[in-house]
N, C-alpha and C positions, 0 to 999 in steps of 0.2 A: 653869359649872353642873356638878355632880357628878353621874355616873348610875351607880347599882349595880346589878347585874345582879340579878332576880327567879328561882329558881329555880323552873319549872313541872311540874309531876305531870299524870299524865294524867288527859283528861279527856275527856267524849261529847257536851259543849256547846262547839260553837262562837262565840266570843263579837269579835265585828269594828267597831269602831270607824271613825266614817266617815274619806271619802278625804280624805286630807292630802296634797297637793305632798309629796317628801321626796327630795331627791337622793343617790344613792351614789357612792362612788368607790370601786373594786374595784380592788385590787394584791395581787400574789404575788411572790414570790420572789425577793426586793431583793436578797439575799445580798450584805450589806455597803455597799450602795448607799448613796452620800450624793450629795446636790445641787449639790458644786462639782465633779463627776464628766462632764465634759461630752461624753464618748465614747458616754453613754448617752442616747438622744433616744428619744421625743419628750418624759419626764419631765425636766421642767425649773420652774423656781419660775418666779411664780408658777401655781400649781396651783389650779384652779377653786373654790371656795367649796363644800363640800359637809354636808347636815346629818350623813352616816355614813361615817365611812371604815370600810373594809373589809379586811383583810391577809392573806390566807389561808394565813403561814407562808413558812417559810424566809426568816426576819428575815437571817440570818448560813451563810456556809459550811460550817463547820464547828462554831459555838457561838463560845464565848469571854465570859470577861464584858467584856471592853470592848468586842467588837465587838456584844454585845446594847445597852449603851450608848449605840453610835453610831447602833443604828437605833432606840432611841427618842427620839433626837436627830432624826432623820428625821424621823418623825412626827411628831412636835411644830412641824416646823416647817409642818405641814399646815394649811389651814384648813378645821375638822371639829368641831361642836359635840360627837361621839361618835365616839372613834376601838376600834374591835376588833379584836383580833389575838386571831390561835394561835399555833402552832408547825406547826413543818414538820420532817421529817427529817434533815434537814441541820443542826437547831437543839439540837446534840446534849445537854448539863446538861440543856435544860427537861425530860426525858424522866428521871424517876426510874428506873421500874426498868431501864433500858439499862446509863444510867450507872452506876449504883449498882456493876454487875457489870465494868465496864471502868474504870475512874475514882473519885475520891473522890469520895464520898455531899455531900459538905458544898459541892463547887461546882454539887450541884444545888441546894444551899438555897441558897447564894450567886446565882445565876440567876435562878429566882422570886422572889428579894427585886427583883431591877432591873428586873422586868419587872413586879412587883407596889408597889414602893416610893412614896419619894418622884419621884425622878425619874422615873418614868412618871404620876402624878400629875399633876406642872408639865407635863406634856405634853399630859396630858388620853388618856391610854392605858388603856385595859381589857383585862387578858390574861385570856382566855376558856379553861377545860382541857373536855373532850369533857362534852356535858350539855348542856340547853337552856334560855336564859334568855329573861327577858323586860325590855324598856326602852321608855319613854316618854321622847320628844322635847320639847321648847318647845314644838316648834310642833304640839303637843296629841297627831302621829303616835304610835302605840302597835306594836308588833311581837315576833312570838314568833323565836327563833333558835337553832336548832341548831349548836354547833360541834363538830370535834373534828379532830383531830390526824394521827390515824391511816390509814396506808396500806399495801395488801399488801408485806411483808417482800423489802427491798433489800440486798442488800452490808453486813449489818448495822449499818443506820442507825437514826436514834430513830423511834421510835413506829411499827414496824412487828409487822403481824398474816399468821401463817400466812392463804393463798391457799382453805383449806376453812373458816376462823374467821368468821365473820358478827357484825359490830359495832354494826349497825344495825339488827336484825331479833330482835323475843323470839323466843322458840320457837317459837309459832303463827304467826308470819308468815315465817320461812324456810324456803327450802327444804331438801329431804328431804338432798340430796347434802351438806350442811353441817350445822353446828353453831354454834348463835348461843351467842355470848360475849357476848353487848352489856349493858355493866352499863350504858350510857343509851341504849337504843332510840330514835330517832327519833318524834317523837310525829306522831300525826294533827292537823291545823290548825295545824301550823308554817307560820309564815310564809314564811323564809328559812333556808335549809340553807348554812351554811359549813363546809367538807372543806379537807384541805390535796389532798387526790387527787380524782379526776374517776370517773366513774361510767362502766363499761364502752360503749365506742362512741360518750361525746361528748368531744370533744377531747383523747383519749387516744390519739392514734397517734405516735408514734416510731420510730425504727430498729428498734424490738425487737419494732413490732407494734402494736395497740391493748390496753394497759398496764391500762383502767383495772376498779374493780372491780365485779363483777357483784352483790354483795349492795346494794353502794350502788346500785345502779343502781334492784335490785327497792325497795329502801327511799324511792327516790324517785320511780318511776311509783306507790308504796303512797300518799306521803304528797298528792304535787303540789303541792310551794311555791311561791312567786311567784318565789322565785330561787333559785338554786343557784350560788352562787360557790366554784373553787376555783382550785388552779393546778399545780403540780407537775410536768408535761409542757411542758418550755420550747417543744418546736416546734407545742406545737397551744395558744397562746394565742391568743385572742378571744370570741364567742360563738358564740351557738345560740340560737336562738327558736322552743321547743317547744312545741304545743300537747297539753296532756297529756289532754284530753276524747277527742280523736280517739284519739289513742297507743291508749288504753285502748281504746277498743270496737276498735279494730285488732287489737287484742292480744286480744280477748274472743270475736271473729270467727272468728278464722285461728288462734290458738297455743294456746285452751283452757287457759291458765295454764301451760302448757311455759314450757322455758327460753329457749325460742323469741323470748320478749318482746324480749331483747337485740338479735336483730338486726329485729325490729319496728321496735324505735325506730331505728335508724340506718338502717335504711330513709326514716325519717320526717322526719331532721332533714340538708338539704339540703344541700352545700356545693358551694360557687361556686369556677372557678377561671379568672384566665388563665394562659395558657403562650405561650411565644414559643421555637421551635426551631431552630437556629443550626447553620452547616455546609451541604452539598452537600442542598439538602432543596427546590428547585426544579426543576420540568419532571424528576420522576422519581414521580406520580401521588404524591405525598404526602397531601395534602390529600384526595383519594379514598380514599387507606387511612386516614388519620386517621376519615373521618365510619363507616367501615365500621367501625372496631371499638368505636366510642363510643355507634355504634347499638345495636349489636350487645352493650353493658355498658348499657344503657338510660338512655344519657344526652343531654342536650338539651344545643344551644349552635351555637356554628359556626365555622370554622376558614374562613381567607385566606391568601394571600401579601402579601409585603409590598414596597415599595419597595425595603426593603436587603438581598432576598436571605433572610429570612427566613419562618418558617411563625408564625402565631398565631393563636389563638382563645381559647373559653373554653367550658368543659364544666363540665356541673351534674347532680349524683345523688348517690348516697351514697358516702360513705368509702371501702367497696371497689373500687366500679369506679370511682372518679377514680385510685388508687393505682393500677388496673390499666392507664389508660389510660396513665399516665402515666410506666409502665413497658416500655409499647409505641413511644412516643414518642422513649426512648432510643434504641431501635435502627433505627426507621423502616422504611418497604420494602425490598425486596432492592437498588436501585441509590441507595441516600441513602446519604450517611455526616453523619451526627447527631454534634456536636462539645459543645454542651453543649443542657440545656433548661433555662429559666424558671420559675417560676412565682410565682402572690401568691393569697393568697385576696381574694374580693370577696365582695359581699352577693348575695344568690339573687337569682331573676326570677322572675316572673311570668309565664305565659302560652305559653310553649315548649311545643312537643309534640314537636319531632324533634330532631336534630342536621343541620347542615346544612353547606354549601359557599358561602360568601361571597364 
């Protein structure tokens, strides 16, 4: 089945087509991935039956036309009635004007032809550039969709935007401290929002911090899609389940439309951890200083010893005081000596009100 993407203009009618089953499958940042690759787990064929795959960019490392090639060789071998991709930054030709200015013009035509051709065709591949389109399913599902490519400016890589440039936001919807460039704004009644970059405070923390950007962020508590898929920040893959009703009267309550909304929401959206800390970290009141400063960062959960000479629990609150606790954890009380720590993310809980002593 062929599906062409519908381009949408704005509009003050909401128009919602009833619920249809419709499974996704969300992947980012394959850079060069193929399937007979078996260092890389848990992506392994066969891969679940999905009506939408989803790609949020960085097909390739550094670009190339055979390595664009090889990851539409990839996807193809997905099974996905509708597969959509963008680009990422690392996906350097797809990015006219970068290349243009470092590079010959002609291996960006060369690029969108393979990503636009025959062979991504046989594949069943739709390469999406920033704009919002619209597609209908078999199975009757209908969806509006934002993509776009674009992320605040790295190491000069493709489709990067100055950190004051707002991409997502006309002029009446951004704010004052910036300047909206967005020749496609984000529409109101978008379904689903795909970025190749993550929206300041959700799954944007790295070495360098929390990376991601704040105009998308405002563009998506503005819009409130049913999803927001992207990927870009290798160490904070997974999700978040936000409930954007609440967010909003949070943010309507306490921040008076300040910038303040940012860390609202990451207030809002919870994450779970455990830790296991390893080294001299028994019978020297560990586990007493652990629940003191996890209270003390407003976090729930609780912390044991263990059989082997180890400390573990699992602390829950927002982004900055998990990173803080977990920075405390390094060095432990005055008579521990901390040799390495643990950690994994889990899913949140339910019904916690303190941090405690197990």
């Amino acid at each position: 089945m062929s599906h062409s993407p519908t381009e949408t203009k704005p509009s003050t009618e909401t128009v919602m087509s009833p619920t249809v089953v419709t499974r996704f499958i969300v992947m980012s940042d394959t850079h060069n991935f193929e399937f007979n690759d078996t260092s890389l787990q848990p992506l392994t064929q066969p891969t679940p039956r999905a009506d939408v795959l989803l790609h949020c960019g960085d097909l390739t490392q550094v670009g190339g036309i055979s390595d664009f090639k090889k990851a539409i060789k990839m996807l193809g071998s997905i099974d996905a009635e509708l597969k959509l991709v963008i680009a990422g930054n690392h996906d350097m030709e797809l990015d006219a004007s970068s290349w243009a200015s470092l590079e010959d013009p002609e291996d960006h035509v060369d690029a969108v032809n393979v990503m636009t051709g025959s062979l991504a065709q046989e594949a069943g591949v739709t390469y999406l550039t920033e704009g919002t389109h619209t597609f209908t399913l078999s199975n009757g599902a209908n969806f509006t969709i934002y993509t776009s490519p674009w992320t605040p400016e790295y190491n000069d890589m493709a489709f990067g935007y100055e950190p004051n440039h707002d991409r997502f936001n006309n002029p009446l919807q951004t704010s004052a401290a910036v300047a909206s460039t967005a020749p496609n704004p984000i529409l109101e009644n978008t379904h689903i929002v795909m970025t190749h970059g993550p929206p300041k405070g959700i799954l944007d923390r790295c070495p360098q911090g929390n990376v991601g950007c704040s105009n998308l962020l405002a563009a998506i508590q503005r819009v409130k899609p049913l999803m927001h898929c992207f990927g870009h920040i290798h160490e904070s893959h997974g999700f978040k389940m936000v409930d954007w009703n609440e967010t909003l009267e949070h943010d309507n309550q306490n921040s008076q439309g300040s910038s303040n909304k940012v860390i609202v929401l990451r207030d809002e959206v919870k994450l779970r951890i455990k830790y296991t800390v390893h080294g001299e970290v028994q019978g020297v009141n560990f586990r007493s200083f652990t629940k003191s400063k996890a209270s003390s960062y407003g976090l729930t959960g609780w912390v044991k010893n263990t059989s082997g000479g180890q400390v573990e629990g699992e602390a829950q609150g927002d982004d900055e005081a998990i990173q803080k606790l977990l920075k405390v954890l390094e060095s432990g009380p005055p008579a521990s000596t901390v040799t390495k720590v643990e950690k994994s993310e889990m899913d949140s809980k339910e019904g916690e009100s303190s941090y405690e002593t197990a």
